[in-house]
PDB file of N, CA, C and O in Angstrom:
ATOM      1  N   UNK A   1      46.724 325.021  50.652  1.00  0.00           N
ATOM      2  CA  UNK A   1      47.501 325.744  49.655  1.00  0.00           C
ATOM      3  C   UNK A   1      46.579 326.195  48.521  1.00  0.00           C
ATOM      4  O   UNK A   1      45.790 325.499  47.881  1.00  0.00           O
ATOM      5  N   UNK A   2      46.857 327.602  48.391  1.00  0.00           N
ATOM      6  CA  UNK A   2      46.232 327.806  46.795  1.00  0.00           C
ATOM      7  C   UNK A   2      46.796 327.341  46.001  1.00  0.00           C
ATOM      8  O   UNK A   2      48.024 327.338  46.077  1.00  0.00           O
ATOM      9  N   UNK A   3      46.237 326.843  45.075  1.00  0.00           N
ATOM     10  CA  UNK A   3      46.137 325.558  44.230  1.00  0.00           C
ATOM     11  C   UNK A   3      47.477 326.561  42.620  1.00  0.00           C
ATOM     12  O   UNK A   3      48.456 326.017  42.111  1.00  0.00           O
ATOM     13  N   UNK A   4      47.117 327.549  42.395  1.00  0.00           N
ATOM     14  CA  UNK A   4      47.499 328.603  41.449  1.00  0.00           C
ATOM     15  C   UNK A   4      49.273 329.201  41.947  1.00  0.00           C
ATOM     16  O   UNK A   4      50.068 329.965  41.401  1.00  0.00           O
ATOM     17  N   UNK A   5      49.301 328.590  42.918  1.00  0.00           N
ATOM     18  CA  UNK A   5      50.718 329.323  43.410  1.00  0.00           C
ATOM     19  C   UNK A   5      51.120 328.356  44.245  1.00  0.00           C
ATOM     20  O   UNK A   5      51.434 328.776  45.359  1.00  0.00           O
ATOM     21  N   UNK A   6      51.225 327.089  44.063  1.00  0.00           N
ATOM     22  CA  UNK A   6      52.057 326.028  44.179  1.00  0.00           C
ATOM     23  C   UNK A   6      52.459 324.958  43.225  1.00  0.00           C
ATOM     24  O   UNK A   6      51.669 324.573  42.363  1.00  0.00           O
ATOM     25  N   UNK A   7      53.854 324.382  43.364  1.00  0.00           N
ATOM     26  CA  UNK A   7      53.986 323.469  42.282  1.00  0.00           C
ATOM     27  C   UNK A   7      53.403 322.160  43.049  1.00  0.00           C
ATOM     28  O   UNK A   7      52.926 322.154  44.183  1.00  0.00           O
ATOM     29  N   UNK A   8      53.566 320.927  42.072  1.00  0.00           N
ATOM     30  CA  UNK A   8      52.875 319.800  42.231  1.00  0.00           C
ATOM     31  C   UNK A   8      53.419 319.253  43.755  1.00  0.00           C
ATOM     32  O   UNK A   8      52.734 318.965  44.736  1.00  0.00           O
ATOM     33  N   UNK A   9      54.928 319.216  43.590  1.00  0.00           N
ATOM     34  CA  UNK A   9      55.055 318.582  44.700  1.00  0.00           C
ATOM     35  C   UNK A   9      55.041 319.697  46.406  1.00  0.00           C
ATOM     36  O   UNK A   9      55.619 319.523  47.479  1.00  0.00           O
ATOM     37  N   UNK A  10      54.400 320.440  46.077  1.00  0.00           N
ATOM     38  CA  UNK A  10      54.450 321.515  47.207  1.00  0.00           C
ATOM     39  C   UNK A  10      52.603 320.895  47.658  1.00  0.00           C
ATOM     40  O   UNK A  10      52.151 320.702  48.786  1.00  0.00           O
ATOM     41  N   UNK A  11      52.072 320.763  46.643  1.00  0.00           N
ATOM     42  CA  UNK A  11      50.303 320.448  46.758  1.00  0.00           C
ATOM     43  C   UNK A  11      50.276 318.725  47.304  1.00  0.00           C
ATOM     44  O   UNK A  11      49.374 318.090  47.850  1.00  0.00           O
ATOM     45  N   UNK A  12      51.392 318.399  46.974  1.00  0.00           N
ATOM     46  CA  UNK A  12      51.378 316.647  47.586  1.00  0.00           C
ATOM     47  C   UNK A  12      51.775 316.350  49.330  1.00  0.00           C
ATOM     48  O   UNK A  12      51.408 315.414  50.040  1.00  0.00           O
ATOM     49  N   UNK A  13      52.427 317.226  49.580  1.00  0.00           N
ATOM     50  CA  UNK A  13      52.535 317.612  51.004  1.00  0.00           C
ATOM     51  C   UNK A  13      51.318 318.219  51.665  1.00  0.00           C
ATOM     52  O   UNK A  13      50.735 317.631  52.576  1.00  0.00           O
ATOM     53  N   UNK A  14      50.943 319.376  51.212  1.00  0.00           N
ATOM     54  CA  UNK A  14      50.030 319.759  51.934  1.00  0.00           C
ATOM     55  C   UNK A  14      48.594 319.325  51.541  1.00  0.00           C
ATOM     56  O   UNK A  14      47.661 320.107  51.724  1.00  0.00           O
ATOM     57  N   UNK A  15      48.385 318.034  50.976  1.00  0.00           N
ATOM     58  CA  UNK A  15      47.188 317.338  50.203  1.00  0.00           C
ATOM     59  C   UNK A  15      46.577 316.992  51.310  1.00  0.00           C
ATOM     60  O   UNK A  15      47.107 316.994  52.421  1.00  0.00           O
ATOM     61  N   UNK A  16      45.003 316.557  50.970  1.00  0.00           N
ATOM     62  CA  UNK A  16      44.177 315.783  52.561  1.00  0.00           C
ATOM     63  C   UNK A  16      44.631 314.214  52.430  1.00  0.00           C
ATOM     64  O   UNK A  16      44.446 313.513  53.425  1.00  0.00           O
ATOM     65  N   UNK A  17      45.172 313.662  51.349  1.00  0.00           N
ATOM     66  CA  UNK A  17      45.584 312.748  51.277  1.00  0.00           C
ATOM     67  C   UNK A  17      46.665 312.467  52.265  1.00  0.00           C
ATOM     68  O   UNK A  17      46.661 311.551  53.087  1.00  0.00           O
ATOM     69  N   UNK A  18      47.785 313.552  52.048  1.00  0.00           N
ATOM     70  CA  UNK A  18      48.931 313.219  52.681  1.00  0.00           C
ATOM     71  C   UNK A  18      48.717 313.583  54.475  1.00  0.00           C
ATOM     72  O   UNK A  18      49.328 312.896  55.294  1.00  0.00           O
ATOM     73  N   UNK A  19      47.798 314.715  54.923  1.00  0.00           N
ATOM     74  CA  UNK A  19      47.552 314.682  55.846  1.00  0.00           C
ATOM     75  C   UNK A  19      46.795 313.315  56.599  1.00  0.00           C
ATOM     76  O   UNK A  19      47.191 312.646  57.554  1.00  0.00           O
ATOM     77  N   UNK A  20      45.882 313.222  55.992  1.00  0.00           N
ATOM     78  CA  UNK A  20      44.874 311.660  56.587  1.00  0.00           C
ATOM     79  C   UNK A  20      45.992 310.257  56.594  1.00  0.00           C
ATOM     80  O   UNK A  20      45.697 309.213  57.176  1.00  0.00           O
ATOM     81  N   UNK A  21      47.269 310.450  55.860  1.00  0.00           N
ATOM     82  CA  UNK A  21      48.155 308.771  55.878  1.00  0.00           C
ATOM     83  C   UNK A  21      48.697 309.289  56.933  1.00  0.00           C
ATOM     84  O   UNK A  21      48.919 308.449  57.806  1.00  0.00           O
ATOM     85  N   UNK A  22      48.986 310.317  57.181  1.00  0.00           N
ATOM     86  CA  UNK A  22      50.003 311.044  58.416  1.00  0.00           C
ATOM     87  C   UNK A  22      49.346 310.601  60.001  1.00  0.00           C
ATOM     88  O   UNK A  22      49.866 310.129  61.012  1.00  0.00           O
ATOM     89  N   UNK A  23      48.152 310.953  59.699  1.00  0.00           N
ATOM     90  CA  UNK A  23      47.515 310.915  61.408  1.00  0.00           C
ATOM     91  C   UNK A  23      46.819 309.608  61.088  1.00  0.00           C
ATOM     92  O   UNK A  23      45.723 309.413  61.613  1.00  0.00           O
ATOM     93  N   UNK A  24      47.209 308.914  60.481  1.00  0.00           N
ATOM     94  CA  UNK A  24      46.766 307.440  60.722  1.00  0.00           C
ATOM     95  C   UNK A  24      47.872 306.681  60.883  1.00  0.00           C
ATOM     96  O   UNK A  24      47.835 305.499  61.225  1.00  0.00           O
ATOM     97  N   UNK A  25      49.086 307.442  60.603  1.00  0.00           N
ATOM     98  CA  UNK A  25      50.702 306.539  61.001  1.00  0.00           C
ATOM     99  C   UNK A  25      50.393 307.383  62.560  1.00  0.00           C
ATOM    100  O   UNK A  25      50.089 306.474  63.332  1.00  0.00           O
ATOM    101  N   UNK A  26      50.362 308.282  63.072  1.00  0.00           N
ATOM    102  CA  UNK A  26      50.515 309.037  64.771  1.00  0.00           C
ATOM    103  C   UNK A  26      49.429 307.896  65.372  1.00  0.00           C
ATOM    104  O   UNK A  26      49.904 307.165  66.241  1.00  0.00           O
ATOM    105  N   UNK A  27      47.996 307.662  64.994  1.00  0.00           N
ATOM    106  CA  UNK A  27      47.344 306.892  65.486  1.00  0.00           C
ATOM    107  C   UNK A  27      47.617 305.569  65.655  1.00  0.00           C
ATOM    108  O   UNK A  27      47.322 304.945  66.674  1.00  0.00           O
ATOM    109  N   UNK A  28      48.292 305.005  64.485  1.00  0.00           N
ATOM    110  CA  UNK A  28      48.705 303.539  65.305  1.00  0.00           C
ATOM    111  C   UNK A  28      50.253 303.815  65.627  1.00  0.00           C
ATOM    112  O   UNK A  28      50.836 302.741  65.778  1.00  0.00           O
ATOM    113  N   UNK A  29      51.240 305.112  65.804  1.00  0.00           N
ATOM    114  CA  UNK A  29      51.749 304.928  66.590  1.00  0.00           C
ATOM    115  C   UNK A  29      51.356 304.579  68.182  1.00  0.00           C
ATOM    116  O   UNK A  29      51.740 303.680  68.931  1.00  0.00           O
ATOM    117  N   UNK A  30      50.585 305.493  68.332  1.00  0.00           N
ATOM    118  CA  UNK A  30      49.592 305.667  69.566  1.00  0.00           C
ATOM    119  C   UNK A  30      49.427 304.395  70.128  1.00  0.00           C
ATOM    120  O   UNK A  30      49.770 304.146  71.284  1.00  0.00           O
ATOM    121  N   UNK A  31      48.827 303.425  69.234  1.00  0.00           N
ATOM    122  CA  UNK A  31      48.082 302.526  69.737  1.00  0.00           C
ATOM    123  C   UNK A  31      49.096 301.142  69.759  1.00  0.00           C
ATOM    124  O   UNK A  31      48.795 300.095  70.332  1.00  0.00           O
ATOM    125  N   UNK A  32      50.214 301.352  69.094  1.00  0.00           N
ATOM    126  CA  UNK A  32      51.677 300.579  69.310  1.00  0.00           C
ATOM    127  C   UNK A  32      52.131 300.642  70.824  1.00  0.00           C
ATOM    128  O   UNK A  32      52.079 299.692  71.605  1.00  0.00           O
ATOM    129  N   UNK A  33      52.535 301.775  71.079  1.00  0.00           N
ATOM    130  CA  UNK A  33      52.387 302.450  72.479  1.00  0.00           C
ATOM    131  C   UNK A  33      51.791 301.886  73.577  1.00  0.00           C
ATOM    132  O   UNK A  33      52.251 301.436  74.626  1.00  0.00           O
ATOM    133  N   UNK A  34      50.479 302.013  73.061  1.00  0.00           N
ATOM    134  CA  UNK A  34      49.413 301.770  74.430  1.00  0.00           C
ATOM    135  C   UNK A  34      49.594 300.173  74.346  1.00  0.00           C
ATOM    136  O   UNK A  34      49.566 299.556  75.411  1.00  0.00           O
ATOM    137  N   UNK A  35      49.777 299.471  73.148  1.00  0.00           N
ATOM    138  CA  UNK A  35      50.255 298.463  73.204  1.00  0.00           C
ATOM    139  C   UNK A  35      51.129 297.488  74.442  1.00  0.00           C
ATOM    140  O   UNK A  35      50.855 296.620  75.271  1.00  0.00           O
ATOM    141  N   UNK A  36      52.359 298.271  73.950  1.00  0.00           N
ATOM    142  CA  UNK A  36      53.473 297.698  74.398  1.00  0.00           C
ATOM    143  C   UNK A  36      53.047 298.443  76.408  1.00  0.00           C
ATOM    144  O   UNK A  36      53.923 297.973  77.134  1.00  0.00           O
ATOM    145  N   UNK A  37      52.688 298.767  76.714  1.00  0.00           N
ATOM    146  CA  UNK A  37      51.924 299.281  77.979  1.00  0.00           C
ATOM    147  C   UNK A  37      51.499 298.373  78.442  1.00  0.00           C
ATOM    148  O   UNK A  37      51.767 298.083  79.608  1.00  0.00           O
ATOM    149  N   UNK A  38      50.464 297.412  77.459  1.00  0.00           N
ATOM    150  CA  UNK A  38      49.675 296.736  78.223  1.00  0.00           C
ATOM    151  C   UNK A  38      48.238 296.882  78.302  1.00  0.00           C
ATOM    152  O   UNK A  38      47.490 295.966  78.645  1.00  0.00           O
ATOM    153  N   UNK A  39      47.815 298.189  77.940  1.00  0.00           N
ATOM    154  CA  UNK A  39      46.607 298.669  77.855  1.00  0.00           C
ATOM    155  C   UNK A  39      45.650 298.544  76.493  1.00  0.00           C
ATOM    156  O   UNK A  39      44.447 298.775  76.610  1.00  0.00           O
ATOM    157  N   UNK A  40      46.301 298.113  74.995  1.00  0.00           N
ATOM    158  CA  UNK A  40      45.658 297.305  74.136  1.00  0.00           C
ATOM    159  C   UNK A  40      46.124 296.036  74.219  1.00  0.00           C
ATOM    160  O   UNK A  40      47.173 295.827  74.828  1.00  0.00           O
ATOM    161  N   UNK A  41      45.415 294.997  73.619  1.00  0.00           N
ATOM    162  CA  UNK A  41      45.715 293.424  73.341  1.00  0.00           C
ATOM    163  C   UNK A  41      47.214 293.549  72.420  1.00  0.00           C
ATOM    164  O   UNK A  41      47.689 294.500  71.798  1.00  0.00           O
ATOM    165  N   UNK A  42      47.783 291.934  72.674  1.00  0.00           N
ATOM    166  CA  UNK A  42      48.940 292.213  71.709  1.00  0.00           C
ATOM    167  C   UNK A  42      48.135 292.015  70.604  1.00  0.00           C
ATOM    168  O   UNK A  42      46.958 291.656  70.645  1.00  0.00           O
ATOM    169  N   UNK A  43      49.004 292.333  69.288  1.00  0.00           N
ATOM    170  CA  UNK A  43      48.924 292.305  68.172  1.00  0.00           C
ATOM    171  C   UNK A  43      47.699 293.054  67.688  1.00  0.00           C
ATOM    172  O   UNK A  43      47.355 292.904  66.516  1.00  0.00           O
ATOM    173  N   UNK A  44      47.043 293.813  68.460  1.00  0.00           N
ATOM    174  CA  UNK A  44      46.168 295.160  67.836  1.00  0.00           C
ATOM    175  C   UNK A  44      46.657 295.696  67.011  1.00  0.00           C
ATOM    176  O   UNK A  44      46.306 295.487  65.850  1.00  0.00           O
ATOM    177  N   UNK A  45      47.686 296.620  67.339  1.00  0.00           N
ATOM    178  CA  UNK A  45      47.957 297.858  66.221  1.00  0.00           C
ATOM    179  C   UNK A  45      49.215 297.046  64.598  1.00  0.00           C
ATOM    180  O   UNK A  45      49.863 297.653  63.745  1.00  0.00           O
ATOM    181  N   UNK A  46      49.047 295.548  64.840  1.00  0.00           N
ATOM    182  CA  UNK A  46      49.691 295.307  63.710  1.00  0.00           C
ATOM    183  C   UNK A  46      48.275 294.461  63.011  1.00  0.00           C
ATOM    184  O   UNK A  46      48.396 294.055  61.855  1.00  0.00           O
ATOM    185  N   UNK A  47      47.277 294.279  63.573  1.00  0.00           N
ATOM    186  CA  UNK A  47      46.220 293.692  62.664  1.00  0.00           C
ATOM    187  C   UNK A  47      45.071 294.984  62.160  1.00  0.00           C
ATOM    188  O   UNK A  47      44.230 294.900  61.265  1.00  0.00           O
ATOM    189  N   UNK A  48      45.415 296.382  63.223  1.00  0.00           N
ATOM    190  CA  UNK A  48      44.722 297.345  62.235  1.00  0.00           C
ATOM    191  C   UNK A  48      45.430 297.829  61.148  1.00  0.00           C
ATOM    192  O   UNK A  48      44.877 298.180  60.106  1.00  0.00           O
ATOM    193  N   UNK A  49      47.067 297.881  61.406  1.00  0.00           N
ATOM    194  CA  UNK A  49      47.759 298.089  59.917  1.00  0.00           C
ATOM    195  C   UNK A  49      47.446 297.510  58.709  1.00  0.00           C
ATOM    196  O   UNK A  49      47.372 297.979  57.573  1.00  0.00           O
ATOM    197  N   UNK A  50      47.236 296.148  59.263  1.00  0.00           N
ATOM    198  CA  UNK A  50      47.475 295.732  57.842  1.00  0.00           C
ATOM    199  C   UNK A  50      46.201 295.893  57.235  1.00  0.00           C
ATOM    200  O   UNK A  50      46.283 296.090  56.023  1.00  0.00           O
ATOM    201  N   UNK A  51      44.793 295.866  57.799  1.00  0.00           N
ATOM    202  CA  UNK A  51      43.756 296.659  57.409  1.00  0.00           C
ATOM    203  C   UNK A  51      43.007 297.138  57.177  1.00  0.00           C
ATOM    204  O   UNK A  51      41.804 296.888  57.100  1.00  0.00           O
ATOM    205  N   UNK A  52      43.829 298.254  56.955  1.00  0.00           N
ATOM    206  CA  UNK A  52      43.244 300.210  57.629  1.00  0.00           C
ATOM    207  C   UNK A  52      43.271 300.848  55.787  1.00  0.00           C
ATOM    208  O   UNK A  52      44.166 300.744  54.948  1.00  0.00           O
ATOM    209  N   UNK A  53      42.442 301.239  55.729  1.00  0.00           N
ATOM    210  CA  UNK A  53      42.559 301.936  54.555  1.00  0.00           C
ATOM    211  C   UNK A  53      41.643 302.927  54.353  1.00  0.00           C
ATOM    212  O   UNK A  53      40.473 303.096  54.693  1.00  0.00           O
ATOM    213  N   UNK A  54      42.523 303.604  53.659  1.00  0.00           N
ATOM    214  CA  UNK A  54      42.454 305.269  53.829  1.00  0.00           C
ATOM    215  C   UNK A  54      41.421 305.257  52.497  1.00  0.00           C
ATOM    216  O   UNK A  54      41.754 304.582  51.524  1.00  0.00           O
ATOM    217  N   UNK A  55      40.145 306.027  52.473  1.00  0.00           N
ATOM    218  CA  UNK A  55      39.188 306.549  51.323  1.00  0.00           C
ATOM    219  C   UNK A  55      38.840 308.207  51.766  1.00  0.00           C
ATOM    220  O   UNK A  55      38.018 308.755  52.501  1.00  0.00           O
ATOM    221  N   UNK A  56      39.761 308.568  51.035  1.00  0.00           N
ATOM    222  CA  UNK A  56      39.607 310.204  50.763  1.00  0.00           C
ATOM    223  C   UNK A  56      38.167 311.030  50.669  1.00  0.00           C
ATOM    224  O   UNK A  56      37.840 311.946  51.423  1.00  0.00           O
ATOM    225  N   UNK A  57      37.385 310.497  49.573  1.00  0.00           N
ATOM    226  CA  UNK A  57      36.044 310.772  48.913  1.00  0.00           C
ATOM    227  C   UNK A  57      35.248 310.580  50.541  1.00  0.00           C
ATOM    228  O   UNK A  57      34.532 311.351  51.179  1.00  0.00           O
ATOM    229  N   UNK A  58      35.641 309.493  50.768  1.00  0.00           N
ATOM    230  CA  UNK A  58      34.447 309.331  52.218  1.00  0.00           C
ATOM    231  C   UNK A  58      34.887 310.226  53.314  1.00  0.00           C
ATOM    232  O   UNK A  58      34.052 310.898  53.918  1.00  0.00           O
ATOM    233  N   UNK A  59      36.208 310.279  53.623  1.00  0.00           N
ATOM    234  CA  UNK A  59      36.470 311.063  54.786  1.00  0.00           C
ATOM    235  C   UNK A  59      36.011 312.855  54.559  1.00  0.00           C
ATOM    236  O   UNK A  59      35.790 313.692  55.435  1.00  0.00           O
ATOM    237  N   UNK A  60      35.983 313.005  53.055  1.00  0.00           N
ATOM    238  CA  UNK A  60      35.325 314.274  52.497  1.00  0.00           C
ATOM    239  C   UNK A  60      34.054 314.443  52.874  1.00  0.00           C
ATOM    240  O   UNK A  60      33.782 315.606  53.174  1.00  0.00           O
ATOM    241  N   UNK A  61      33.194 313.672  52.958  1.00  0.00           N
ATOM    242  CA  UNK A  61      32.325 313.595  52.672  1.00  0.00           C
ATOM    243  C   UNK A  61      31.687 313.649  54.265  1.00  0.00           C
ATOM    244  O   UNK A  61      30.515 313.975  54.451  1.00  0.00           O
ATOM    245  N   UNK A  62      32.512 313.327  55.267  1.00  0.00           N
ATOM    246  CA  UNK A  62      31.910 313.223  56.532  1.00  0.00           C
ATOM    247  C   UNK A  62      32.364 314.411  57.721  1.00  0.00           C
ATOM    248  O   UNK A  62      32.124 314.671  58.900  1.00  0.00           O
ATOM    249  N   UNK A  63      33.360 315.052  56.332  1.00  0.00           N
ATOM    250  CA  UNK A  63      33.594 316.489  57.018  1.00  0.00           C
ATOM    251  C   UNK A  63      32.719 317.169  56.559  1.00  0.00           C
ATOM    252  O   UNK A  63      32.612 318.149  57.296  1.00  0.00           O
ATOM    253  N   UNK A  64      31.849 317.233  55.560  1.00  0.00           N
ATOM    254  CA  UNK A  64      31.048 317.936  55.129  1.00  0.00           C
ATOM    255  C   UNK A  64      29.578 317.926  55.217  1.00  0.00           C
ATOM    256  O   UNK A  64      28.663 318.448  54.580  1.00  0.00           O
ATOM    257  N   UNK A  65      29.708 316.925  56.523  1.00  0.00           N
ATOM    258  CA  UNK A  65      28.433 315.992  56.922  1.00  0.00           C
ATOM    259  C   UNK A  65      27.698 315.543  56.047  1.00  0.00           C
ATOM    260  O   UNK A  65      26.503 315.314  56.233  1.00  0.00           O
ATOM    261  N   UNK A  66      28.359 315.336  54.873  1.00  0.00           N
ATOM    262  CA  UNK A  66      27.021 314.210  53.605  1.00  0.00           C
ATOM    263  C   UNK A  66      26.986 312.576  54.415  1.00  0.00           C
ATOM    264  O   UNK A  66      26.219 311.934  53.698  1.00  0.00           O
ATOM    265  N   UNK A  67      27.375 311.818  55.347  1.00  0.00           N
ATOM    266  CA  UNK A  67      27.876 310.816  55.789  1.00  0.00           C
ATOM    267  C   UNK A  67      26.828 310.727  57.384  1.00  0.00           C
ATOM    268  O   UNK A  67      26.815 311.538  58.309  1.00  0.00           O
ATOM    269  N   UNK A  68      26.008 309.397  57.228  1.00  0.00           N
ATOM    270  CA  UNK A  68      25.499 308.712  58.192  1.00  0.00           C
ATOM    271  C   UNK A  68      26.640 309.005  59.310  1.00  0.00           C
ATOM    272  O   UNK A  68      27.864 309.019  59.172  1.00  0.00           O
ATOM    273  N   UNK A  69      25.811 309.244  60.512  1.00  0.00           N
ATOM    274  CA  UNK A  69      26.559 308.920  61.979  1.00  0.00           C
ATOM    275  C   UNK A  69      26.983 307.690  62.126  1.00  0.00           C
ATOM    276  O   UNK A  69      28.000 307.422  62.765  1.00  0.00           O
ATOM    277  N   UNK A  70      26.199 306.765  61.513  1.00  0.00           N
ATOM    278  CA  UNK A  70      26.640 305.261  61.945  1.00  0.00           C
ATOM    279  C   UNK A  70      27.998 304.652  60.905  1.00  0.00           C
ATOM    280  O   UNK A  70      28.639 303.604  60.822  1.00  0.00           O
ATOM    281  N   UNK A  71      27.977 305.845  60.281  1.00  0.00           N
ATOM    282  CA  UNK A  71      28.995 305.677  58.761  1.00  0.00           C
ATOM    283  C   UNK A  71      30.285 305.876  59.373  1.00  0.00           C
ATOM    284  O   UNK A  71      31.268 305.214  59.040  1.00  0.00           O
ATOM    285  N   UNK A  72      30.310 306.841  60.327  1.00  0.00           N
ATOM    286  CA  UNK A  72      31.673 307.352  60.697  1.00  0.00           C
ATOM    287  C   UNK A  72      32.295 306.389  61.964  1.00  0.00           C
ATOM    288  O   UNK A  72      33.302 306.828  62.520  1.00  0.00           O
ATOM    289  N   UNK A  73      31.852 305.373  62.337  1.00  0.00           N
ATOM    290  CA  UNK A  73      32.780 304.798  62.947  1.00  0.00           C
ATOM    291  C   UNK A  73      33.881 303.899  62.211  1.00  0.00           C
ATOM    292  O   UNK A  73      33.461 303.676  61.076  1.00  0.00           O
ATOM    293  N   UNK A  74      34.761 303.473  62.356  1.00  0.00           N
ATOM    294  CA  UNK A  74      35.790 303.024  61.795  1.00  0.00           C
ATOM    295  C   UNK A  74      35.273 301.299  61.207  1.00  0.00           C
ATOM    296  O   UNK A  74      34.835 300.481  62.016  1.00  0.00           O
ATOM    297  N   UNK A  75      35.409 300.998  59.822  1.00  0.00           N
ATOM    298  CA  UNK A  75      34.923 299.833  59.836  1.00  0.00           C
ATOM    299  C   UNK A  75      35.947 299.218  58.773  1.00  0.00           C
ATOM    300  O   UNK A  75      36.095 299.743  57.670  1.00  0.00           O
ATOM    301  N   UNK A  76      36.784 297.849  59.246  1.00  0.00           N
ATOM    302  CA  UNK A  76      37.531 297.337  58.825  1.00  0.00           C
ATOM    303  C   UNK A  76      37.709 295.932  58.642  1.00  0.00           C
ATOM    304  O   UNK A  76      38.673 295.175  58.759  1.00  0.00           O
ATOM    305  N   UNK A  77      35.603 295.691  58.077  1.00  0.00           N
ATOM    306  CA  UNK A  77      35.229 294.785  57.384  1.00  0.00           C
ATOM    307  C   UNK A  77      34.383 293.138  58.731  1.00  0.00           C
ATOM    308  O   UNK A  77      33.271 292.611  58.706  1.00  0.00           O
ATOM    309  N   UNK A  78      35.752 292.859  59.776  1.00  0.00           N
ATOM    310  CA  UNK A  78      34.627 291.359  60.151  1.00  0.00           C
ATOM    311  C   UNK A  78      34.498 292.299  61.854  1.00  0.00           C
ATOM    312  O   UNK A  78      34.766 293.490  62.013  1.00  0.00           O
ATOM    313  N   UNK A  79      34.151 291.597  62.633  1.00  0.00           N
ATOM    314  CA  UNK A  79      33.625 292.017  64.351  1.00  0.00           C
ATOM    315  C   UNK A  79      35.228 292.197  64.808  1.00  0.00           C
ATOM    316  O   UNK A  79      35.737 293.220  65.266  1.00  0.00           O
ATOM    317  N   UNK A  80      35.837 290.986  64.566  1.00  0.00           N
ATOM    318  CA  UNK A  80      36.925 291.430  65.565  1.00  0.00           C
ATOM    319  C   UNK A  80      38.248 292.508  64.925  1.00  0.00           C
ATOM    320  O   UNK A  80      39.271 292.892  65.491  1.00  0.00           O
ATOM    321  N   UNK A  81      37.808 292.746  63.730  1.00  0.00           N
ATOM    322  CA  UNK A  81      38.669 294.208  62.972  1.00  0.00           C
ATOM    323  C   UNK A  81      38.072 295.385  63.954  1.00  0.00           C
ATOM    324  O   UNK A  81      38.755 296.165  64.617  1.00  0.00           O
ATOM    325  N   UNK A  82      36.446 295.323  63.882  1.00  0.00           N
ATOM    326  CA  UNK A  82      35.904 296.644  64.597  1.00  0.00           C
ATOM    327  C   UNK A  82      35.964 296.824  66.080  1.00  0.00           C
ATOM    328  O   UNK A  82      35.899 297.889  66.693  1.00  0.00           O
ATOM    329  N   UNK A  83      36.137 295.262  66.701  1.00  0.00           N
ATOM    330  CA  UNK A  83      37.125 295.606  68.079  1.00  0.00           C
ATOM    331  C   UNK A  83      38.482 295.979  67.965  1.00  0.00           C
ATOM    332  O   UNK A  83      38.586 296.797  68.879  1.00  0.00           O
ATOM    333  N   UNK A  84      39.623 295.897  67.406  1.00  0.00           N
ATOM    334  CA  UNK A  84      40.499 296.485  67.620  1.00  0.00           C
ATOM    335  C   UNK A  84      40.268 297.720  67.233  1.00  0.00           C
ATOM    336  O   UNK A  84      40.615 298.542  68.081  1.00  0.00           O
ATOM    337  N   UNK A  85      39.850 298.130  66.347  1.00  0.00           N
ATOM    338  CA  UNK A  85      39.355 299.699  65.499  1.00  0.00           C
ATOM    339  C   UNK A  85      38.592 300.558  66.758  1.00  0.00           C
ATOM    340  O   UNK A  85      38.163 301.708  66.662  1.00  0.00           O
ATOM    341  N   UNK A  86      38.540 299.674  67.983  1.00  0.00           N
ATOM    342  CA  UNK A  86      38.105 300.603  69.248  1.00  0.00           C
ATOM    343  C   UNK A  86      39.114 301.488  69.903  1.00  0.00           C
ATOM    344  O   UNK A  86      38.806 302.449  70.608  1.00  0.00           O
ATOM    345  N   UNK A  87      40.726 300.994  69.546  1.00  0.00           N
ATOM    346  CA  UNK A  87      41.759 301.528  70.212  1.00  0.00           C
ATOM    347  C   UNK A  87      42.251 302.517  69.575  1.00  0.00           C
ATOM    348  O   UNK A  87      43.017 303.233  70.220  1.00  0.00           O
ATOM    349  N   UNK A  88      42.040 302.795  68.452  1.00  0.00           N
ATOM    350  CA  UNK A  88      42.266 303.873  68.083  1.00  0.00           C
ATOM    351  C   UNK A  88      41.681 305.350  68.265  1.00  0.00           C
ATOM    352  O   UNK A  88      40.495 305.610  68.058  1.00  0.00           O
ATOM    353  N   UNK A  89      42.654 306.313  68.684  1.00  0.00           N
ATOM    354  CA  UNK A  89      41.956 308.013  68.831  1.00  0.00           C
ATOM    355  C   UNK A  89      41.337 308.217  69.959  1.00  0.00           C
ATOM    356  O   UNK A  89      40.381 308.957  70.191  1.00  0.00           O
ATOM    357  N   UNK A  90      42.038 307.396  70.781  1.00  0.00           N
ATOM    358  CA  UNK A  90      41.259 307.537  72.573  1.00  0.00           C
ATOM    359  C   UNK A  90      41.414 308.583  73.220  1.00  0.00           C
ATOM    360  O   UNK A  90      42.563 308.885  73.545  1.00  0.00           O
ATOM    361  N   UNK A  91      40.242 309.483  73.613  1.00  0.00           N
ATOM    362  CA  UNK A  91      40.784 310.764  74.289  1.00  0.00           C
ATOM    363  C   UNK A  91      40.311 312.052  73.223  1.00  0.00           C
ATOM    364  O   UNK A  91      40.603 313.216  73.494  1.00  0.00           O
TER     365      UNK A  91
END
């Protein structure tokens, strides 16, 4: 949105903020899914919920390639966060 010909809450919808919480609720829908399938471990997509957290500045930053390759994999702090953080965005 041009920034000059929208009101606030028209720019909060179409924000990268609100897009990036969006496809990170589709992604662990996804991975709820593949879940209940059988094809992730139980309790994956409720131990990446709780956390997954969203940093704007960085995800900016790695669209704009200022951001290490080794930066952009998903990291959600101990080993077995970054194994479940494997099930996400498969495909």
């Amino acid at each position: 949105m041009i920034e000059r010909y929208c009101l606030p809450e028209m720019a909060e919808v179409w924000s990268d903020a609100r897009r990036l919480a969006l496809w990170l609720d589709v992604e662990l829908a996804m991975t709820a899914a593949r879940e209940a399938r059988g094809d992730v471990p139980a309790g994956t997509s409720e131990r990446i919920r709780s956390h997954a957290r969203l940093d704007l500045r960085r995800m900016l930053a790695h669209r704009s390639g200022g951001a290490p390759r080794r930066d952009r994999v998903p990291e959600h702090g101990g080993r077995d966060r970054r194994d479940d953080a494997r099930h996400l965005h498969v495909g």
